[in-house]
PDB file of N, CA, C and O in Angstrom:
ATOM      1  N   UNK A   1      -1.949-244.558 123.559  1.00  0.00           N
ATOM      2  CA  UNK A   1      -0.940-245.549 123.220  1.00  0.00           C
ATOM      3  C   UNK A   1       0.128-245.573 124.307  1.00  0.00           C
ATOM      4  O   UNK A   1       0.687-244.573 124.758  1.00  0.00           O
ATOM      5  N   UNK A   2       0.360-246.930 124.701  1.00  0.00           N
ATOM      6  CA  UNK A   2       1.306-246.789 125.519  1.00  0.00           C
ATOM      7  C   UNK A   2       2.706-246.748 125.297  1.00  0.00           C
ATOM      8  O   UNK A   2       2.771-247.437 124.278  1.00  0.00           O
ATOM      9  N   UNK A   3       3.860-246.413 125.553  1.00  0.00           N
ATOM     10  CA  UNK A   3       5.047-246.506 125.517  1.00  0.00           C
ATOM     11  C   UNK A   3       5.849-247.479 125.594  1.00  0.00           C
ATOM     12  O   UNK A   3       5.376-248.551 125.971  1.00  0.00           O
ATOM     13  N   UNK A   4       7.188-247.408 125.288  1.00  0.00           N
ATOM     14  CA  UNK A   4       8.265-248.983 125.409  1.00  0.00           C
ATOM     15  C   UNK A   4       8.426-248.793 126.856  1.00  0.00           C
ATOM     16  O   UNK A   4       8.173-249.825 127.477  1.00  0.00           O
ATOM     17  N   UNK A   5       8.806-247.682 127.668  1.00  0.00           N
ATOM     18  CA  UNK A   5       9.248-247.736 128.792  1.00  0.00           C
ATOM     19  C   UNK A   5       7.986-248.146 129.704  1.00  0.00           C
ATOM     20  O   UNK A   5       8.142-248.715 130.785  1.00  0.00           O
ATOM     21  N   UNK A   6       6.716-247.810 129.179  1.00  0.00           N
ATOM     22  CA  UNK A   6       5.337-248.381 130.337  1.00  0.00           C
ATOM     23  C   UNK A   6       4.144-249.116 129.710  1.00  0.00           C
ATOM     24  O   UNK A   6       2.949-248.823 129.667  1.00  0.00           O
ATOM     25  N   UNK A   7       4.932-250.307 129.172  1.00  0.00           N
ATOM     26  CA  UNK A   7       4.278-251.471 128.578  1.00  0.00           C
ATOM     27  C   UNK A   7       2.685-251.579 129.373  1.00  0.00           C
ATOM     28  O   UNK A   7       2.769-251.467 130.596  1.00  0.00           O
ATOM     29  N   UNK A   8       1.133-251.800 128.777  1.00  0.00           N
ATOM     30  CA  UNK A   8       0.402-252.514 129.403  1.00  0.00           C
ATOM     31  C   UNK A   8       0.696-253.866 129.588  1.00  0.00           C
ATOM     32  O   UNK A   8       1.549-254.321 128.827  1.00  0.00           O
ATOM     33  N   UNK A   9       0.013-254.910 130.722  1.00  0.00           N
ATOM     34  CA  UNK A   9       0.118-256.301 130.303  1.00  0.00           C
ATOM     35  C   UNK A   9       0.305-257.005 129.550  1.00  0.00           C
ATOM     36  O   UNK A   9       1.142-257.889 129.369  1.00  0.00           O
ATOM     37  N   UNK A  10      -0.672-256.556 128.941  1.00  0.00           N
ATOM     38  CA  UNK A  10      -1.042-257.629 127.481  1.00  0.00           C
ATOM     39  C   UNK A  10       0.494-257.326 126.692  1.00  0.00           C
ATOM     40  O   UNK A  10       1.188-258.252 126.272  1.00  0.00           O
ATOM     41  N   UNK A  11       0.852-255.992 126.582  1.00  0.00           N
ATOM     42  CA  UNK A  11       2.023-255.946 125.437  1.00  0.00           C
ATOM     43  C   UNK A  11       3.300-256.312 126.470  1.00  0.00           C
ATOM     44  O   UNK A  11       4.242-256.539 125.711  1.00  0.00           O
ATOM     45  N   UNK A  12       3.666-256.441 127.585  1.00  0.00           N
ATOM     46  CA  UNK A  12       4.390-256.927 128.252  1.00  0.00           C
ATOM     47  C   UNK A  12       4.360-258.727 128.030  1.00  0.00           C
ATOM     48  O   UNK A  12       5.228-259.380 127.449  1.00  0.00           O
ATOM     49  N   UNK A  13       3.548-259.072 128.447  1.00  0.00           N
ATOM     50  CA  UNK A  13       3.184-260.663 127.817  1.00  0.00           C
ATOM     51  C   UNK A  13       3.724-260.472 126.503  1.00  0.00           C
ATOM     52  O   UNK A  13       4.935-260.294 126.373  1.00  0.00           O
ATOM     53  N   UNK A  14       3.143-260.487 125.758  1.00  0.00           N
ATOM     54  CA  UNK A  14       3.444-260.799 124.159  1.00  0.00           C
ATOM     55  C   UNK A  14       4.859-260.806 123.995  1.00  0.00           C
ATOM     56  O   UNK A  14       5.427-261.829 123.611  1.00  0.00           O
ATOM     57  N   UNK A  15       5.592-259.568 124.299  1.00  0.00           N
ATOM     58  CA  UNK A  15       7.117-259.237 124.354  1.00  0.00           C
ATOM     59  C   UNK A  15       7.800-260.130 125.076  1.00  0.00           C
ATOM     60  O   UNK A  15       8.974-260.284 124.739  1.00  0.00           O
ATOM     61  N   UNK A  16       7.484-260.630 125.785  1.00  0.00           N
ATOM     62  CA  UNK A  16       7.652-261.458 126.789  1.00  0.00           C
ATOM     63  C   UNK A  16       8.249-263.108 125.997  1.00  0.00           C
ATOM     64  O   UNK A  16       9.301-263.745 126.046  1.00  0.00           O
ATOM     65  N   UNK A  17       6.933-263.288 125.316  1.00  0.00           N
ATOM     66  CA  UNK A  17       6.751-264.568 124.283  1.00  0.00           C
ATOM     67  C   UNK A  17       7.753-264.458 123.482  1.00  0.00           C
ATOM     68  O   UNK A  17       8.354-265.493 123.196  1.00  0.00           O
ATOM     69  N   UNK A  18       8.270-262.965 122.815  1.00  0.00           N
ATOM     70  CA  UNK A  18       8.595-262.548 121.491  1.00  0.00           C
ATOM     71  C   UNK A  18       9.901-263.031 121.525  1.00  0.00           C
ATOM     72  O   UNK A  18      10.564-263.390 120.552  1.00  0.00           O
ATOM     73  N   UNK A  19      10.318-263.019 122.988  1.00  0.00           N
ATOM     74  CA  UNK A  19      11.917-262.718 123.583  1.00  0.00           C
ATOM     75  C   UNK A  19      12.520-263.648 123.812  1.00  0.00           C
ATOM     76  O   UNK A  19      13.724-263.710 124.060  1.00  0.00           O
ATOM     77  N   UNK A  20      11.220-265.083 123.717  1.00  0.00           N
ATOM     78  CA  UNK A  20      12.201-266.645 124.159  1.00  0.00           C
ATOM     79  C   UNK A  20      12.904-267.111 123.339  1.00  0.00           C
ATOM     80  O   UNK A  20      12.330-266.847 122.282  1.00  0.00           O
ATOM     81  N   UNK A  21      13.895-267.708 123.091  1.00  0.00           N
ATOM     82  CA  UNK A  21      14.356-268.613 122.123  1.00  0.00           C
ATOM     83  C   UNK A  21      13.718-268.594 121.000  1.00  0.00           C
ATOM     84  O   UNK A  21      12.517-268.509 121.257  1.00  0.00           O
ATOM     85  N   UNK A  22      13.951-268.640 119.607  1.00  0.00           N
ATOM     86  CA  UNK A  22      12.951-268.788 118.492  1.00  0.00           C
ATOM     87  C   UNK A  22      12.833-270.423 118.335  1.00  0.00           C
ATOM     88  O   UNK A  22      11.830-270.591 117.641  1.00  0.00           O
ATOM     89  N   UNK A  23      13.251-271.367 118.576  1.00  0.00           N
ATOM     90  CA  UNK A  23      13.351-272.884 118.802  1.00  0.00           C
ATOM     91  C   UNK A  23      12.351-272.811 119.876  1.00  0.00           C
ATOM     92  O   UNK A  23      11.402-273.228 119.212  1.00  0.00           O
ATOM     93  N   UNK A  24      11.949-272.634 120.819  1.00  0.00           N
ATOM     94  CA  UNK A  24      10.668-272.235 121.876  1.00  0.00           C
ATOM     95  C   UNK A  24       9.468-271.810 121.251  1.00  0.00           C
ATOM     96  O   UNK A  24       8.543-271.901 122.058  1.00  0.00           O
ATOM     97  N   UNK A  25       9.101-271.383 120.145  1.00  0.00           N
ATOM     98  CA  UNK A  25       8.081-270.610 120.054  1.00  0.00           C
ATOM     99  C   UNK A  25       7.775-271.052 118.330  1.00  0.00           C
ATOM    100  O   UNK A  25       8.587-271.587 117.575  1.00  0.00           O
ATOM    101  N   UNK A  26       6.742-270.754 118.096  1.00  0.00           N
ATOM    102  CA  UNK A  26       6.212-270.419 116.445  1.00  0.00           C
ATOM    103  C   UNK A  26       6.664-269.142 115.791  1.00  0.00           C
ATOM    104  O   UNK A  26       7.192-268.253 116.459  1.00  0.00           O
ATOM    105  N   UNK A  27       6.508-269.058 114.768  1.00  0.00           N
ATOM    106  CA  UNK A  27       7.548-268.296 114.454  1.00  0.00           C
ATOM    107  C   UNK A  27       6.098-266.699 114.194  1.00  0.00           C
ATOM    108  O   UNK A  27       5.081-266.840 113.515  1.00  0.00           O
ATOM    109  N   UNK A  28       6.531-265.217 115.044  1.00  0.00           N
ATOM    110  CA  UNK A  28       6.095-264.414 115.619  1.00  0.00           C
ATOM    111  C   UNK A  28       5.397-263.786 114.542  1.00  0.00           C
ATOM    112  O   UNK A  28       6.281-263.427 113.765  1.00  0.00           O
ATOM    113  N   UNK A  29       4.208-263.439 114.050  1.00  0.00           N
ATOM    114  CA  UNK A  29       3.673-262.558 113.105  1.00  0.00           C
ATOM    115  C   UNK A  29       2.283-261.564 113.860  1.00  0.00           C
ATOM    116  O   UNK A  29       1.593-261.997 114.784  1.00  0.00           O
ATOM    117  N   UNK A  30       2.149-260.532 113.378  1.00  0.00           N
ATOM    118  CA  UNK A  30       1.328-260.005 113.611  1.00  0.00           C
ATOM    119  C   UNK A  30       0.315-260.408 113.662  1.00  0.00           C
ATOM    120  O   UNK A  30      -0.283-260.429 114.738  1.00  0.00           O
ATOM    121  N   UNK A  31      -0.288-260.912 112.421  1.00  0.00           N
ATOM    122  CA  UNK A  31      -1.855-261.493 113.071  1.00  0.00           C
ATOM    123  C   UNK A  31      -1.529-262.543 113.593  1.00  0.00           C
ATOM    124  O   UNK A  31      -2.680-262.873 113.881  1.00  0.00           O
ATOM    125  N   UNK A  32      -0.949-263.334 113.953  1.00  0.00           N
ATOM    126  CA  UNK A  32      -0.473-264.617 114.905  1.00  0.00           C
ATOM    127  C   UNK A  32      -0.738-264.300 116.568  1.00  0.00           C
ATOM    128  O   UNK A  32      -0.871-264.971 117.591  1.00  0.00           O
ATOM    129  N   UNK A  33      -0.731-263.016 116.232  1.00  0.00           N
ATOM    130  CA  UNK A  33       0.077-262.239 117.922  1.00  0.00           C
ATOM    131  C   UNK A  33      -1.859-261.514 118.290  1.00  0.00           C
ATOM    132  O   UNK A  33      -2.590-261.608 119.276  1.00  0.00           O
ATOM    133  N   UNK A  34      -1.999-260.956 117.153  1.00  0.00           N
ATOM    134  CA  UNK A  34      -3.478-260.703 117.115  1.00  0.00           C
ATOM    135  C   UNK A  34      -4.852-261.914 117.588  1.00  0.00           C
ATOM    136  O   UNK A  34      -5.929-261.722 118.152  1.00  0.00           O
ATOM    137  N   UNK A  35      -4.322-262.921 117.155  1.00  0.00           N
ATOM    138  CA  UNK A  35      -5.357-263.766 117.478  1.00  0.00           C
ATOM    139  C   UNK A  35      -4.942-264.552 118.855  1.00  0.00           C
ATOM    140  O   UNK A  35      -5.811-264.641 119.722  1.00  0.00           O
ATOM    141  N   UNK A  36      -3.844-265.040 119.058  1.00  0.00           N
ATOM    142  CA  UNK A  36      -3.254-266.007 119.884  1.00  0.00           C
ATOM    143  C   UNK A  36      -3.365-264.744 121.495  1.00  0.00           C
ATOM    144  O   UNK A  36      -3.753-265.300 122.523  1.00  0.00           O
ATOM    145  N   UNK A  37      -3.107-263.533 121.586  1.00  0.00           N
ATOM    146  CA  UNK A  37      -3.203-262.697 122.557  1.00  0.00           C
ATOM    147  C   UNK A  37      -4.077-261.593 122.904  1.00  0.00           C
ATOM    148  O   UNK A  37      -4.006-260.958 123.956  1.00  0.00           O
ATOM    149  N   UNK A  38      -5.086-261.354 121.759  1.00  0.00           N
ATOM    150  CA  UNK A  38      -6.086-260.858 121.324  1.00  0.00           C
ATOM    151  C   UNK A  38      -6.050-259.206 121.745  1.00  0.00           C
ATOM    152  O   UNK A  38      -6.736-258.521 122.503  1.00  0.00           O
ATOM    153  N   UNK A  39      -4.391-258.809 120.473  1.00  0.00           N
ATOM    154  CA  UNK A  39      -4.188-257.177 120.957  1.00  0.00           C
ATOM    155  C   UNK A  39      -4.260-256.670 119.400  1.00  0.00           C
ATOM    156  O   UNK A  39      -4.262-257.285 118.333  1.00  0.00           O
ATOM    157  N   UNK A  40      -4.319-255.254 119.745  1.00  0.00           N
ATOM    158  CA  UNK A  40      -4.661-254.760 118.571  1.00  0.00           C
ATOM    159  C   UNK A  40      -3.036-254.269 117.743  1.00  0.00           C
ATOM    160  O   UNK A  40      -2.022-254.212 118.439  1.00  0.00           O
ATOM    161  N   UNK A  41      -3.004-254.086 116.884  1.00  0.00           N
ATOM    162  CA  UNK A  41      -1.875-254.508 115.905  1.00  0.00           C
ATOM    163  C   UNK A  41      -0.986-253.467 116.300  1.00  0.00           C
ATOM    164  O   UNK A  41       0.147-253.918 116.472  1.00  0.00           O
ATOM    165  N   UNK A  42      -1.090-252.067 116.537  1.00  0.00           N
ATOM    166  CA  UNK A  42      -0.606-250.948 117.127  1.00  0.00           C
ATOM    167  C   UNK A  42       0.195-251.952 118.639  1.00  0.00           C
ATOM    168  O   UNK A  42       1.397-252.080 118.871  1.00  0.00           O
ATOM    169  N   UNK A  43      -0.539-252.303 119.131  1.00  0.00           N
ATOM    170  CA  UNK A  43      -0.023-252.955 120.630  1.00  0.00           C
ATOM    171  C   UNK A  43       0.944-254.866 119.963  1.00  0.00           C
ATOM    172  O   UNK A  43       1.634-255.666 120.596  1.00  0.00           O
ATOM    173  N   UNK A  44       0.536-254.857 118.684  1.00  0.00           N
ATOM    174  CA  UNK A  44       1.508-256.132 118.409  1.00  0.00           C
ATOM    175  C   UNK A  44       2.949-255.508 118.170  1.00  0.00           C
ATOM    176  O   UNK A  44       3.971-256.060 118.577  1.00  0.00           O
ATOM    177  N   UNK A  45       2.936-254.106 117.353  1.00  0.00           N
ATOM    178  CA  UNK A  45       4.333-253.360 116.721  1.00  0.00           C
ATOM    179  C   UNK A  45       4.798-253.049 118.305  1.00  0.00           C
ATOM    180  O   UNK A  45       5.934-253.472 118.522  1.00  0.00           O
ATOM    181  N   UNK A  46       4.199-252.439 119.392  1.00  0.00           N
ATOM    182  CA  UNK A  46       4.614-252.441 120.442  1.00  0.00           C
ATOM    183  C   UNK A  46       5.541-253.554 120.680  1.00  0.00           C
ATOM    184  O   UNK A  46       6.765-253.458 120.585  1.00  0.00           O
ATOM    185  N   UNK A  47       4.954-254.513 120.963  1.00  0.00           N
ATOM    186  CA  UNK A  47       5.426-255.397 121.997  1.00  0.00           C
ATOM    187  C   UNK A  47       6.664-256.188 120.922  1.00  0.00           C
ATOM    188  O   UNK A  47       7.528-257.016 121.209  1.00  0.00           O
ATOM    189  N   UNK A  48       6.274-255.453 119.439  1.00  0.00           N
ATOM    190  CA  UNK A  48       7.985-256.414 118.958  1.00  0.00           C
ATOM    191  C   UNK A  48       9.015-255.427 119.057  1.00  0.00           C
ATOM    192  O   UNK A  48      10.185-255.747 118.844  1.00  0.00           O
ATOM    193  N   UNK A  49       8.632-254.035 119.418  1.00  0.00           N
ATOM    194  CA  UNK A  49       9.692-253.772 119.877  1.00  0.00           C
ATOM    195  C   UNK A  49      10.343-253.773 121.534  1.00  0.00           C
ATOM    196  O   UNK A  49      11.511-253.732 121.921  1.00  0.00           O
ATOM    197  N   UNK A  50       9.255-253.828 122.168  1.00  0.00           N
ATOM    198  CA  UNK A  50       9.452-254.303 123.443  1.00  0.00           C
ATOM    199  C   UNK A  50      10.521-255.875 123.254  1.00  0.00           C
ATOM    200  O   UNK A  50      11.634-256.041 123.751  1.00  0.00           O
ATOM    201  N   UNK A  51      10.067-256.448 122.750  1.00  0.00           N
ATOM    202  CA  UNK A  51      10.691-257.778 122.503  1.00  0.00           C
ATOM    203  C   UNK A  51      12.120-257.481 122.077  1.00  0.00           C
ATOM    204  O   UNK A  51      12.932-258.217 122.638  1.00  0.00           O
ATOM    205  N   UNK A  52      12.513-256.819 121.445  1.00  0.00           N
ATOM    206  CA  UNK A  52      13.943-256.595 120.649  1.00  0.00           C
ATOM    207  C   UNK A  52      14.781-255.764 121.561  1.00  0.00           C
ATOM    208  O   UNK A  52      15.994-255.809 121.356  1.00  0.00           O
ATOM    209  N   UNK A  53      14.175-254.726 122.905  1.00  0.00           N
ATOM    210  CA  UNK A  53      14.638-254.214 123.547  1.00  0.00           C
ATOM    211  C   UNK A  53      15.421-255.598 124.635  1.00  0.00           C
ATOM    212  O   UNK A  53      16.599-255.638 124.990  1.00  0.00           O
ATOM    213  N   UNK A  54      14.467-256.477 124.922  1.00  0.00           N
ATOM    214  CA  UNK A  54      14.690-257.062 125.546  1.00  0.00           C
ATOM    215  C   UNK A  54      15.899-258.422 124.783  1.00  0.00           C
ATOM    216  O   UNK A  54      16.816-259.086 125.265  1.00  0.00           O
ATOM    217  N   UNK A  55      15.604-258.378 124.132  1.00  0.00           N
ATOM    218  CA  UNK A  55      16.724-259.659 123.573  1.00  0.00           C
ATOM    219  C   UNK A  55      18.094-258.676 123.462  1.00  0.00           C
ATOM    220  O   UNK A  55      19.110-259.128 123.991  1.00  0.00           O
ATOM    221  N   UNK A  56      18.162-257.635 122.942  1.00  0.00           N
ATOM    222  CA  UNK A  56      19.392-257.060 123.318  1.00  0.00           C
ATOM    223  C   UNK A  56      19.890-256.579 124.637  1.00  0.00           C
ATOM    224  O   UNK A  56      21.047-256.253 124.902  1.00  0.00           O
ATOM    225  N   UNK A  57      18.714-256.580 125.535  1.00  0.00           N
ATOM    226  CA  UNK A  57      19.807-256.128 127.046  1.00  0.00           C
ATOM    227  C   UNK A  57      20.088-257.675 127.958  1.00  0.00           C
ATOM    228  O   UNK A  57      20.639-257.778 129.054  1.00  0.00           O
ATOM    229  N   UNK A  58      19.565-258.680 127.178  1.00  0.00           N
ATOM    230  CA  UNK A  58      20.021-260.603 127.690  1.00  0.00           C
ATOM    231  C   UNK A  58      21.445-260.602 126.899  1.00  0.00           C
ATOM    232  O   UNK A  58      22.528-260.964 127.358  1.00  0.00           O
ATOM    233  N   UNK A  59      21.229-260.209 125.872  1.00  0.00           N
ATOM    234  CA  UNK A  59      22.206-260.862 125.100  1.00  0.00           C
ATOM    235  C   UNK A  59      23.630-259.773 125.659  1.00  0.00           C
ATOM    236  O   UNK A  59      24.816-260.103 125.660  1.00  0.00           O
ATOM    237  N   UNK A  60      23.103-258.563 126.058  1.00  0.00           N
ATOM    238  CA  UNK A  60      24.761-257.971 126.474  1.00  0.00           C
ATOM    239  C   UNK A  60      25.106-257.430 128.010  1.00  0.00           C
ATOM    240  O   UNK A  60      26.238-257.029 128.283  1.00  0.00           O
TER     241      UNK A  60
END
């Protein structure tokens, strides 16, 4: 399993998605994230927290 600090691709992407505007995007669910990026659900909880890391270091 990889870490927040050494994201693979795929969970870098996703986080990536997670982090735009919510007016930008559909609204983010696990199997949403499962099918649309084709990661396994362990690597979806990843990347929403990858995602939340990232909306808080934009936002301050």
């Amino acid at each position: 399993m990889q870490t927040d600090l050494n994201p693979d691709v795929a969970v870098q992407t996703v986080a990536e998605y997670l982090a735009t505007p919510v007016g930008q995007r559909v609204r983010a669910t696990v199997p949403e994230m499962r099918e649309r990026f084709g990661l396994t659900t362990m690597q979806v909880i990843e990347a929403i927290r990858l995602a939340n890391t990232l909306r808080l270091a934009r936002a301050g």
